[in-house]
N, CA, C and O atoms as a GROMACS GRO file, in nm:
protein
  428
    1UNK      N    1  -0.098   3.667  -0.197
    1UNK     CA    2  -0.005   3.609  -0.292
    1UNK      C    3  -0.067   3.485  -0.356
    1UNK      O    4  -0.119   3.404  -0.279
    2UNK      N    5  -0.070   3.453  -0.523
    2UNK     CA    6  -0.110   3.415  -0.559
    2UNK      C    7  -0.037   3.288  -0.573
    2UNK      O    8   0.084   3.310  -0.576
    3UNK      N    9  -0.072   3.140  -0.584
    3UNK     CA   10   0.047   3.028  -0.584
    3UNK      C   11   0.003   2.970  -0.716
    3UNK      O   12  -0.117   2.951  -0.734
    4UNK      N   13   0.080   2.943  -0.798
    4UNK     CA   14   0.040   2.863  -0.931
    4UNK      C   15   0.044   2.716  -0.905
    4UNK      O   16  -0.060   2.672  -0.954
    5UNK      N   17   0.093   2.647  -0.868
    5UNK     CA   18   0.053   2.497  -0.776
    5UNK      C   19   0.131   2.506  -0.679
    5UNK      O   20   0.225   2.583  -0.661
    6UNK      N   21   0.065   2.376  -0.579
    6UNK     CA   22   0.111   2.298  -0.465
    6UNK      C   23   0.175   2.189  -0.505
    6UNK      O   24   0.116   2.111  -0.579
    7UNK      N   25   0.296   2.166  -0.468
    7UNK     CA   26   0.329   2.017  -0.448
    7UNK      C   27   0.272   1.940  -0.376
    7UNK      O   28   0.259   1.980  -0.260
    8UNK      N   29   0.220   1.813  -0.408
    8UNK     CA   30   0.182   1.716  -0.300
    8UNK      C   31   0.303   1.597  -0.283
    8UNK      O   32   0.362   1.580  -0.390
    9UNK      N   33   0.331   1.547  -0.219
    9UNK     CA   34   0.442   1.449  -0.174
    9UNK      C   35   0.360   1.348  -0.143
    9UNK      O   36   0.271   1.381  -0.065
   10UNK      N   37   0.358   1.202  -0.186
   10UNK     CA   38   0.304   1.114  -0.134
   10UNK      C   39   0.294   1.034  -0.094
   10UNK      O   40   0.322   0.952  -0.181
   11UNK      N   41   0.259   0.966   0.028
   11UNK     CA   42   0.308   0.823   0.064
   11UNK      C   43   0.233   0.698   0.091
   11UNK      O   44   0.112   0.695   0.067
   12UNK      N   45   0.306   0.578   0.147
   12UNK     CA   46   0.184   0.457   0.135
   12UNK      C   47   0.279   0.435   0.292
   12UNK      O   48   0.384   0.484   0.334
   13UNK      N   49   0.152   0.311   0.360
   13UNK     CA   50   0.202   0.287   0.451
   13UNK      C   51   0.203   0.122   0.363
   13UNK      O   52   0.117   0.059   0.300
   14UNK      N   53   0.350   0.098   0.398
   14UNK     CA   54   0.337  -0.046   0.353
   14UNK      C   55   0.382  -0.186   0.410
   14UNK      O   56   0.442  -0.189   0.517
   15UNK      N   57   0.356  -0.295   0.345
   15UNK     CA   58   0.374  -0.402   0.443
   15UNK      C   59   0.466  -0.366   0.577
   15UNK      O   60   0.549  -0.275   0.581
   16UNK      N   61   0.429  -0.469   0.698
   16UNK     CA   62   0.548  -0.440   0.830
   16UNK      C   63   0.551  -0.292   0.882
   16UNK      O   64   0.647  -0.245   0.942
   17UNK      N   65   0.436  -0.222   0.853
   17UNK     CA   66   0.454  -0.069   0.914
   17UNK      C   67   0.547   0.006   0.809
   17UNK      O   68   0.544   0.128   0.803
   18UNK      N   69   0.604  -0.045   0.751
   18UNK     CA   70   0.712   0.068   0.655
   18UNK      C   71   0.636   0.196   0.568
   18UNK      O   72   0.571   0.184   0.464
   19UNK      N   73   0.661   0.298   0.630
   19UNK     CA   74   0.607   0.412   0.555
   19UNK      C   75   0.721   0.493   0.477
   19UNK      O   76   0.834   0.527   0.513
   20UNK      N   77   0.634   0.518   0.325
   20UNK     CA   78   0.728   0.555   0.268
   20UNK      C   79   0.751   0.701   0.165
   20UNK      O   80   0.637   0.729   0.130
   21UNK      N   81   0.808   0.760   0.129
   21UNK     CA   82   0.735   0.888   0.024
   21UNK      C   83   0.790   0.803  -0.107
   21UNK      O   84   0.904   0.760  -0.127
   22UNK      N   85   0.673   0.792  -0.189
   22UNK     CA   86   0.669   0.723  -0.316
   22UNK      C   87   0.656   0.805  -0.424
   22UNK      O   88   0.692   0.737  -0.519
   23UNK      N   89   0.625   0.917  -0.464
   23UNK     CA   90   0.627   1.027  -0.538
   23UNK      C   91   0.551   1.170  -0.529
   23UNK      O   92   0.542   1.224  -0.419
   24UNK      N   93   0.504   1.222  -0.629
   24UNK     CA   94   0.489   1.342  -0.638
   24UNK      C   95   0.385   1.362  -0.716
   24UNK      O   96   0.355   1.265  -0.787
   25UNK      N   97   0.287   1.505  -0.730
   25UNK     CA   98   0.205   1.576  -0.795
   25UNK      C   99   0.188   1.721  -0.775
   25UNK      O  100   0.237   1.789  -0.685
   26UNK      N  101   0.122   1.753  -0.857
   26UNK     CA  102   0.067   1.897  -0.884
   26UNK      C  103  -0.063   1.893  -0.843
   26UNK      O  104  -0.153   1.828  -0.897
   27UNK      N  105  -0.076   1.983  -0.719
   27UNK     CA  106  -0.258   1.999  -0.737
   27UNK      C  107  -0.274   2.151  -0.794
   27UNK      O  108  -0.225   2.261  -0.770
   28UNK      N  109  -0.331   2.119  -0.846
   28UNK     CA  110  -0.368   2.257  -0.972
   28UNK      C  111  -0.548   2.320  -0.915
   28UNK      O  112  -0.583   2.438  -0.917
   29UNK      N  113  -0.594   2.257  -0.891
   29UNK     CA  114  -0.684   2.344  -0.803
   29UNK      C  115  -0.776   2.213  -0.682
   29UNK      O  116  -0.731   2.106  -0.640
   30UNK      N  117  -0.891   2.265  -0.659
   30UNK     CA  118  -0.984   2.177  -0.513
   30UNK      C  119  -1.112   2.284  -0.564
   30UNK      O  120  -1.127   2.391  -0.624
   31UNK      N  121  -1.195   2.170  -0.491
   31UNK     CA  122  -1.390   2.235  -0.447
   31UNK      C  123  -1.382   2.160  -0.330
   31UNK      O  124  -1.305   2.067  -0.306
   32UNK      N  125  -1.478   2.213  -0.252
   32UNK     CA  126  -1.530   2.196  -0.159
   32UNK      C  127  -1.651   2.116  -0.166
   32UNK      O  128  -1.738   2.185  -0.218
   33UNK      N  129  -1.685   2.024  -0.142
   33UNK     CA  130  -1.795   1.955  -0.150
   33UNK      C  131  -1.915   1.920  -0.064
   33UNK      O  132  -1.918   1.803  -0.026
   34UNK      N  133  -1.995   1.984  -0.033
   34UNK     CA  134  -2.080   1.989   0.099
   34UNK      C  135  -2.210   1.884   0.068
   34UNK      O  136  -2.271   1.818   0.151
   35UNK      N  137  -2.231   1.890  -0.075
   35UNK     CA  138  -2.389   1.766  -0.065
   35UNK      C  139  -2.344   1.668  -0.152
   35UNK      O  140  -2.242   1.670  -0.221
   36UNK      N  141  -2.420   1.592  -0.145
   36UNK     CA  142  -2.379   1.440  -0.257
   36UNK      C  143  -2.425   1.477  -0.405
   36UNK      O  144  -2.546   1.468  -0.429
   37UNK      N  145  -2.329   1.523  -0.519
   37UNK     CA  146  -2.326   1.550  -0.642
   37UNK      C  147  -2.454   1.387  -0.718
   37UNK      O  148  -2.464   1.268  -0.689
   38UNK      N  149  -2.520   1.473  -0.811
   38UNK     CA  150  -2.573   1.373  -0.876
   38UNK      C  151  -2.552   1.392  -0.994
   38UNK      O  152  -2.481   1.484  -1.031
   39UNK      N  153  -2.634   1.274  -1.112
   39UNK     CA  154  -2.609   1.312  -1.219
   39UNK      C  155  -2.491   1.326  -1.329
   39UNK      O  156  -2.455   1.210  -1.350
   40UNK      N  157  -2.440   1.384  -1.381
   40UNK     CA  158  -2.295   1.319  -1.455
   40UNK      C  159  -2.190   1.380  -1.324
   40UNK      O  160  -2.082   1.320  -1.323
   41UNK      N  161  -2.201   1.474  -1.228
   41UNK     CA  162  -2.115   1.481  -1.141
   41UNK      C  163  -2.100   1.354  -1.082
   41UNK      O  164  -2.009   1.274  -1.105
   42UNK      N  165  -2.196   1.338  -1.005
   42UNK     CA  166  -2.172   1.171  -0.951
   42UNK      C  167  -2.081   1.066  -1.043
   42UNK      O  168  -1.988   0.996  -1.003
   43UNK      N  169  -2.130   1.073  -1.165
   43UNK     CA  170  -2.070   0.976  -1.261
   43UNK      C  171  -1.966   0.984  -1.251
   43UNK      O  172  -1.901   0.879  -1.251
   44UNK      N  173  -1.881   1.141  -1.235
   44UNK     CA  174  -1.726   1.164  -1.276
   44UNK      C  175  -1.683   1.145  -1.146
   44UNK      O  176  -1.589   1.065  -1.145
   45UNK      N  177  -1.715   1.188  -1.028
   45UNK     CA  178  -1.645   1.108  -0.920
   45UNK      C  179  -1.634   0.988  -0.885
   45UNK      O  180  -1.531   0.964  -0.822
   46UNK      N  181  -1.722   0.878  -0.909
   46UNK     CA  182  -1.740   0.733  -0.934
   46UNK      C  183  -1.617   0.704  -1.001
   46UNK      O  184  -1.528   0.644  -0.942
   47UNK      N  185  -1.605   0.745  -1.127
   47UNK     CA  186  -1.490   0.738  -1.268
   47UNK      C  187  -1.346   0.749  -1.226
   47UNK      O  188  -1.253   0.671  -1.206
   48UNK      N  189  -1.373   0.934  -1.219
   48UNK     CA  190  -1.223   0.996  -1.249
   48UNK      C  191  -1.203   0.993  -1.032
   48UNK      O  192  -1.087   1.018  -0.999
   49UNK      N  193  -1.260   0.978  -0.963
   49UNK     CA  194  -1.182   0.976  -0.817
   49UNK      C  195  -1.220   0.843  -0.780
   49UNK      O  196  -1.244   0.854  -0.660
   50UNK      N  197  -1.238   0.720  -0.813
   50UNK     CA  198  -1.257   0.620  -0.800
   50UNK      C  199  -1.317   0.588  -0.631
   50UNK      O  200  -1.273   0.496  -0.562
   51UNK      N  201  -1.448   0.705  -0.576
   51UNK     CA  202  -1.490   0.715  -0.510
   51UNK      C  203  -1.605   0.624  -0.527
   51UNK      O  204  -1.664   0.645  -0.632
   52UNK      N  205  -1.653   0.531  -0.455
   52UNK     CA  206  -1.813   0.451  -0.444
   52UNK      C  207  -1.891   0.568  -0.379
   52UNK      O  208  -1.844   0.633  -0.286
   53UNK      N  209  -2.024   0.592  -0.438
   53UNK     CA  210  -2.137   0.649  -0.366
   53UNK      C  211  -2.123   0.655  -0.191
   53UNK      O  212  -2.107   0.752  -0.117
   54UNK      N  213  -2.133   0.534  -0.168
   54UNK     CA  214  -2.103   0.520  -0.042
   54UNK      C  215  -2.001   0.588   0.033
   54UNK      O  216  -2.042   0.665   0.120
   55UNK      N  217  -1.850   0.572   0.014
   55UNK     CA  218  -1.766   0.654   0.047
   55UNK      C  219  -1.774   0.800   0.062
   55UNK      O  220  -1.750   0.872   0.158
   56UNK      N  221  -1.821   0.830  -0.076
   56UNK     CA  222  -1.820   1.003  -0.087
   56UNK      C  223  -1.926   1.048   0.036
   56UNK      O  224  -1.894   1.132   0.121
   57UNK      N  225  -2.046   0.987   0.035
   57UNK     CA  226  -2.137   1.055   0.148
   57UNK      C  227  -2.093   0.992   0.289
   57UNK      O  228  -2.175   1.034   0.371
   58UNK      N  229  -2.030   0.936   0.332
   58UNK     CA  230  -1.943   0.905   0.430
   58UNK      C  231  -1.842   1.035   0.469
   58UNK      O  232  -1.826   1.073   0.585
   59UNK      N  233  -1.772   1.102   0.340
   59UNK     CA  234  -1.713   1.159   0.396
   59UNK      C  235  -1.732   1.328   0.358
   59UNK      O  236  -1.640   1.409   0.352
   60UNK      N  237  -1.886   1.360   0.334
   60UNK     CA  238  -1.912   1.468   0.335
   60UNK      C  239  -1.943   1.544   0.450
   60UNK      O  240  -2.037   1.498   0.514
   61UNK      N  241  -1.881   1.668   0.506
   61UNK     CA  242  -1.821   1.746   0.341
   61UNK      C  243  -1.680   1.746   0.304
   61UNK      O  244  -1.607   1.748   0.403
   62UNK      N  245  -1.625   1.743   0.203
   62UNK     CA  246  -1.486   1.723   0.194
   62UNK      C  247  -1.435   1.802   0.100
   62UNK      O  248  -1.504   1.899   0.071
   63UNK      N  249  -1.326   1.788   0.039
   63UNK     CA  250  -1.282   1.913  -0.088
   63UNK      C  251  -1.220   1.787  -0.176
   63UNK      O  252  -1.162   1.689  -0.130
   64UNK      N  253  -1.247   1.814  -0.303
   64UNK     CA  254  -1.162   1.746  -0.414
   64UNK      C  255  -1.065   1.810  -0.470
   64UNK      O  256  -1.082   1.931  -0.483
   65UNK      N  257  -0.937   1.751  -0.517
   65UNK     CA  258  -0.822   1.800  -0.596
   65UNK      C  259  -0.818   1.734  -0.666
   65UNK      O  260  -0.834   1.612  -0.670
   66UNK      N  261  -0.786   1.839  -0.764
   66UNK     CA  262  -0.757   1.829  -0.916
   66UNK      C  263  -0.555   1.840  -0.885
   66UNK      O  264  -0.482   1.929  -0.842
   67UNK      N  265  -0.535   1.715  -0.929
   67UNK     CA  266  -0.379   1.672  -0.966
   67UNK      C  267  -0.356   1.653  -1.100
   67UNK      O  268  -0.437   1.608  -1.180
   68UNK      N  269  -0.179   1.710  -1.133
   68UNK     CA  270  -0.143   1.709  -1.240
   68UNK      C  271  -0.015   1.652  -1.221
   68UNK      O  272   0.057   1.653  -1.120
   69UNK      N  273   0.006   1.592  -1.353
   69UNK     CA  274   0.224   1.528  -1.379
   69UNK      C  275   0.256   1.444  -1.232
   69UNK      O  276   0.354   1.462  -1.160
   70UNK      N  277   0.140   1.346  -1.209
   70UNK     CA  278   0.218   1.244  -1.107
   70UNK      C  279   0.331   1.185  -1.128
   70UNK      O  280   0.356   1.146  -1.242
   71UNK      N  281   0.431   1.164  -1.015
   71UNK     CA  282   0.592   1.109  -1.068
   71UNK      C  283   0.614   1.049  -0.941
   71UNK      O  284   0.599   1.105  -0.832
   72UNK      N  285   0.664   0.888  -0.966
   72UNK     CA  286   0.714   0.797  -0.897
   72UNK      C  287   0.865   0.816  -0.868
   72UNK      O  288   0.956   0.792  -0.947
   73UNK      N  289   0.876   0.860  -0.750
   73UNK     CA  290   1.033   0.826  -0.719
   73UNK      C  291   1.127   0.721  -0.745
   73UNK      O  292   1.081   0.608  -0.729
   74UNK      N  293   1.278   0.731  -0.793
   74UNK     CA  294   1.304   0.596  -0.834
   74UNK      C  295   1.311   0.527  -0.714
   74UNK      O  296   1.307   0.404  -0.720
   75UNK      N  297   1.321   0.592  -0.584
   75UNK     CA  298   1.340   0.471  -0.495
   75UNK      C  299   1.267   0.554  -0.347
   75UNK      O  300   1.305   0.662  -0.301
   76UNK      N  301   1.120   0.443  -0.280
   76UNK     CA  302   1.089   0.554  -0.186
   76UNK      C  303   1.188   0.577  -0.079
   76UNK      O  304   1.274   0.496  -0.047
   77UNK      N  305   1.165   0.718  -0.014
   77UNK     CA  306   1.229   0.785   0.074
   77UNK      C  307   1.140   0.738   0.219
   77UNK      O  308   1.022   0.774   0.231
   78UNK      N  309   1.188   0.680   0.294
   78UNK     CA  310   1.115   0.632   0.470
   78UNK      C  311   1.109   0.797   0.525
   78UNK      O  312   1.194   0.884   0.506
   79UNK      N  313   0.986   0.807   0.596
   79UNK     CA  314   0.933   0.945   0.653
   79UNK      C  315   1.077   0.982   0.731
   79UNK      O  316   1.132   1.092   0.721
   80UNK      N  317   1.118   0.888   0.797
   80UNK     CA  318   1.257   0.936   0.876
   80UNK      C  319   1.325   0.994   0.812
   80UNK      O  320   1.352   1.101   0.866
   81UNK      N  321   1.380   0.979   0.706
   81UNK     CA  322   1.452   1.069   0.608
   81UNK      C  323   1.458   1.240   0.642
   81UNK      O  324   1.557   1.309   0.663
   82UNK      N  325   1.311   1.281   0.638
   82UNK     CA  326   1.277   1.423   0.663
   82UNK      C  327   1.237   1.429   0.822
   82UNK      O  328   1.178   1.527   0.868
   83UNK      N  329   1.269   1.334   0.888
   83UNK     CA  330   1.232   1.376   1.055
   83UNK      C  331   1.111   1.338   1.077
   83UNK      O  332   1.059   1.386   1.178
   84UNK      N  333   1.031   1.245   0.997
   84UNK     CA  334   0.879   1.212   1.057
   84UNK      C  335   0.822   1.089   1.109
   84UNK      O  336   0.804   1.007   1.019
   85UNK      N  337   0.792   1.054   1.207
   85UNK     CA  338   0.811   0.924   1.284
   85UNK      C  339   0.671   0.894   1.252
   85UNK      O  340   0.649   0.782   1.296
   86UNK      N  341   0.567   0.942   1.196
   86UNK     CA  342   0.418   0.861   1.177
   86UNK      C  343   0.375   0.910   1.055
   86UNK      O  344   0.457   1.000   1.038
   87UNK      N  345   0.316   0.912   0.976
   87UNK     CA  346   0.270   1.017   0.848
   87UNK      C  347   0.155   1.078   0.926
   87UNK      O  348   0.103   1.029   1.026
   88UNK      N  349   0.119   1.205   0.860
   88UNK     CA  350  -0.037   1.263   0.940
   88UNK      C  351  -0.117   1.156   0.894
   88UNK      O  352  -0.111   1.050   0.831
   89UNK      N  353  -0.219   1.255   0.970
   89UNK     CA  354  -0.363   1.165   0.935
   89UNK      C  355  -0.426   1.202   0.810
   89UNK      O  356  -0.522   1.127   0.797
   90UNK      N  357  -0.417   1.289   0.702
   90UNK     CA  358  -0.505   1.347   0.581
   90UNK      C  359  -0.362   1.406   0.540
   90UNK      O  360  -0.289   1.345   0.461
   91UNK      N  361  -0.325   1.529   0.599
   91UNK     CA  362  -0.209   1.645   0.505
   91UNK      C  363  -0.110   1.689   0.623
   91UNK      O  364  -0.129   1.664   0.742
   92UNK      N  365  -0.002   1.760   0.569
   92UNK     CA  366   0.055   1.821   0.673
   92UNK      C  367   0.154   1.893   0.560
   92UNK      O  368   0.199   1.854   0.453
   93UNK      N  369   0.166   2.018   0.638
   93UNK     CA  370   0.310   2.113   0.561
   93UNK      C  371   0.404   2.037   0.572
   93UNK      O  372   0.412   1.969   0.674
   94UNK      N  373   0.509   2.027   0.465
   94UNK     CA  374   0.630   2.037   0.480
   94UNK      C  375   0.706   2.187   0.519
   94UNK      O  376   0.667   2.302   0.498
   95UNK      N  377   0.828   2.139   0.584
   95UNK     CA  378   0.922   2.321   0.595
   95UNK      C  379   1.007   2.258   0.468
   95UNK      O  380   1.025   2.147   0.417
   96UNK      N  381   1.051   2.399   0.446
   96UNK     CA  382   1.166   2.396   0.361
   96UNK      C  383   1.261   2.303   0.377
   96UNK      O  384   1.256   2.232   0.278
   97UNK      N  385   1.333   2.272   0.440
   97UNK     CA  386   1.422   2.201   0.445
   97UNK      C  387   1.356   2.068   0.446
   97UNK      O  388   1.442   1.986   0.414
   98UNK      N  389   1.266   2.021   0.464
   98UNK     CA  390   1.190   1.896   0.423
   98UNK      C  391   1.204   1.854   0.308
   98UNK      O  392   1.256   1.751   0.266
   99UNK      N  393   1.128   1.981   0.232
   99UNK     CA  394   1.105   1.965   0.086
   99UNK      C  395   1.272   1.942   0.006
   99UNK      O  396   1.301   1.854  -0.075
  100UNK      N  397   1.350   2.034   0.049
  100UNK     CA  398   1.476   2.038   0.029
  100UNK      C  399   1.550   1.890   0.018
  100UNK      O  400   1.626   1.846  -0.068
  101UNK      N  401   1.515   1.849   0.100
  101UNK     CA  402   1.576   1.683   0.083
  101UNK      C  403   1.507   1.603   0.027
  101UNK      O  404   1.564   1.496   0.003
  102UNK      N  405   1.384   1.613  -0.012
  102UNK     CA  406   1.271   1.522  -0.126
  102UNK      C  407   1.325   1.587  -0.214
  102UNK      O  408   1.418   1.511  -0.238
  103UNK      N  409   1.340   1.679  -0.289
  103UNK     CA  410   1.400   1.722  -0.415
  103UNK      C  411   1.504   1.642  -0.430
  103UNK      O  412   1.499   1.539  -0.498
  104UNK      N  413   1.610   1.684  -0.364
  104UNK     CA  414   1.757   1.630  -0.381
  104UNK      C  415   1.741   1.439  -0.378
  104UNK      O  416   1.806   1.352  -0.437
  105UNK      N  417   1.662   1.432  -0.313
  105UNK     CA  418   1.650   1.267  -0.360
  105UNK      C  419   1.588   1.211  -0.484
  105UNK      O  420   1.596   1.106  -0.548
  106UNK      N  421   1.520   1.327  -0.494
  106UNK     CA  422   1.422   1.273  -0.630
  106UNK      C  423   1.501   1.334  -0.770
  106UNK      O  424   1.442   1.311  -0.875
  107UNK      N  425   1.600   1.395  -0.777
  107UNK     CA  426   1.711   1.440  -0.888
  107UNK      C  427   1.784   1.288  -0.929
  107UNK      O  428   1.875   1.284  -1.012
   0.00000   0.00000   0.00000
């Protein structure tokens, strides 16, 4: 089955431990990245992922996403909201009913 995007949900951890979901995107596609890009690739990850040289080969190999229509919630939602007492460490599924209540907050 083919998916035309992913939602990404996103959050910050902020002052005092407060973690929060602050908005939303489209990832519209990813690569996989196994060696250190040179050349105008390098350039555009420098640029458009505001990655330093340094960083990127730090964290090779990794995958890049391509995001679309980022949107700030009017007011963030605390992980507790949806039942989550730490944020992951990189990603994690939402279930339905997760997502279900980030919608309805973000209407």
């Amino acid at each position: 089955m083919k998916r035309e995007h992913v939602t990404l949900w996103l959050y910050e951890s902020g002052k005092d431990g407060e973690r929060t979901i602050i908005g939303k995107c489209r990832m519209v596609s990813f690569a996989l990245i196994t060696h250190m890009p040179f050349g105008k690739a390098l350039g555009l990850f420098i640029k458009d992922a505001c990655v330093s040289k340094t960083h990127l080969r730090t964290y090779l190999p990794c995958f890049a996403w391509g995001v679309q229509d980022p949107v700030r919630l009017p007011h963030a939602v605390p992980l507790s909201a949806i039942g989550l007492t730490r944020p992951p460490q990189s990603w994690q599924y939402l279930t339905p009913e997760q997502a279900s209540i980030l919608e309805r907050r973000f209407a």
